[in-house]
C-alpha positions as CSV (number, residue, x, y, z in Angstrom):
1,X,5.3,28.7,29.3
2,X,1.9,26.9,29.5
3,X,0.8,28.1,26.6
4,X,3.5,26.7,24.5
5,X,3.5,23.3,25.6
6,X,0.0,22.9,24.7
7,X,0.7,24.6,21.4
8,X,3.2,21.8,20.6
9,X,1.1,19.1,22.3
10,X,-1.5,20.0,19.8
11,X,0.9,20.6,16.7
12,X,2.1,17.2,17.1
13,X,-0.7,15.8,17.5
14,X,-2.2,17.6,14.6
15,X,1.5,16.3,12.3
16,X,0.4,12.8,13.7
17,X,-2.9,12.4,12.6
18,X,-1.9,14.3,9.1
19,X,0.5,11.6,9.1
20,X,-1.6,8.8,10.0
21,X,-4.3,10.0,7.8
22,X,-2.1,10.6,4.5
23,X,-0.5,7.2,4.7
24,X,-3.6,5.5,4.7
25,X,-5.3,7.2,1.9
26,X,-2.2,5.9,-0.2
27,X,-2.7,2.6,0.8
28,X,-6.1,2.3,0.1
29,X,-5.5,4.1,-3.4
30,X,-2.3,1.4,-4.2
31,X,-4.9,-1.3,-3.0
32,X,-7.6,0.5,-5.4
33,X,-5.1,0.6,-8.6
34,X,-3.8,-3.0,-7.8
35,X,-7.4,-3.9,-8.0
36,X,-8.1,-2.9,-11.3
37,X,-4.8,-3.9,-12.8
38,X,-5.6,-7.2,-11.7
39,X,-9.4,-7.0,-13.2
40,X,-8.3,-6.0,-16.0
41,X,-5.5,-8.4,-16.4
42,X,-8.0,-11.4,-15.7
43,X,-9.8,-10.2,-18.6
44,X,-7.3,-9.7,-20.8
45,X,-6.1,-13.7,-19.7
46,X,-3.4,-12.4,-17.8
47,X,-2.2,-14.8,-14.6
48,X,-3.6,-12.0,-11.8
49,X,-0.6,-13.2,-9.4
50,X,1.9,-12.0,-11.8
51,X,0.0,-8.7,-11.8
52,X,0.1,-9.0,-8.0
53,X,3.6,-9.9,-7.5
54,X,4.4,-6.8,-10.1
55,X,3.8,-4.3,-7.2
56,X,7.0,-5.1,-5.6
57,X,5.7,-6.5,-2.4
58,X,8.0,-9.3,-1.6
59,X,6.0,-11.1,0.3
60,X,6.3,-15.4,0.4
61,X,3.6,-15.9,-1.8
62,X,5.3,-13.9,-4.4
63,X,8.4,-15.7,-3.8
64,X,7.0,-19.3,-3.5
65,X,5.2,-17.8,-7.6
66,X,7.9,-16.9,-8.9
67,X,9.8,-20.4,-7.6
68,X,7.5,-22.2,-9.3
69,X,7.7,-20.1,-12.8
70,X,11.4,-21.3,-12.8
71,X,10.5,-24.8,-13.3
């Protein structure tokens, strides 16, 4: 009986750190791609707040950008 709680103590621990773990290695690649798709746009003359605001994170400073692009 013993023995099984600790085997699921540790599997969940093991699913929460694999968890942890995973979802933070897509962050930092989204944050990575984002990056360069906004390098590259300055280059290319692009406005990199459009490029930004294109990742669908509806945050207010992409609201309050794309307010102000209705004028």
């Amino acid at each position: 009986m013993k023995a099984e709680f600790i085997t699921s103590i540790v599997g969940a621990v093991i699913v929460l750190v694999t968890t942890a773990l995973c979802i933070t290695h897509y962050n930092l690649q989204r944050d990575l791609a984002m990056k360069s798709n906004i390098e590259s746009a300055i280059v290319k003359g692009i406005d990199p707040m459009s490029v930004r605001c294109a990742y669908g994170t509806s945050d207010t400073v992409c609201v309050v950008y794309t307010a102000n692009l209705k004028k």
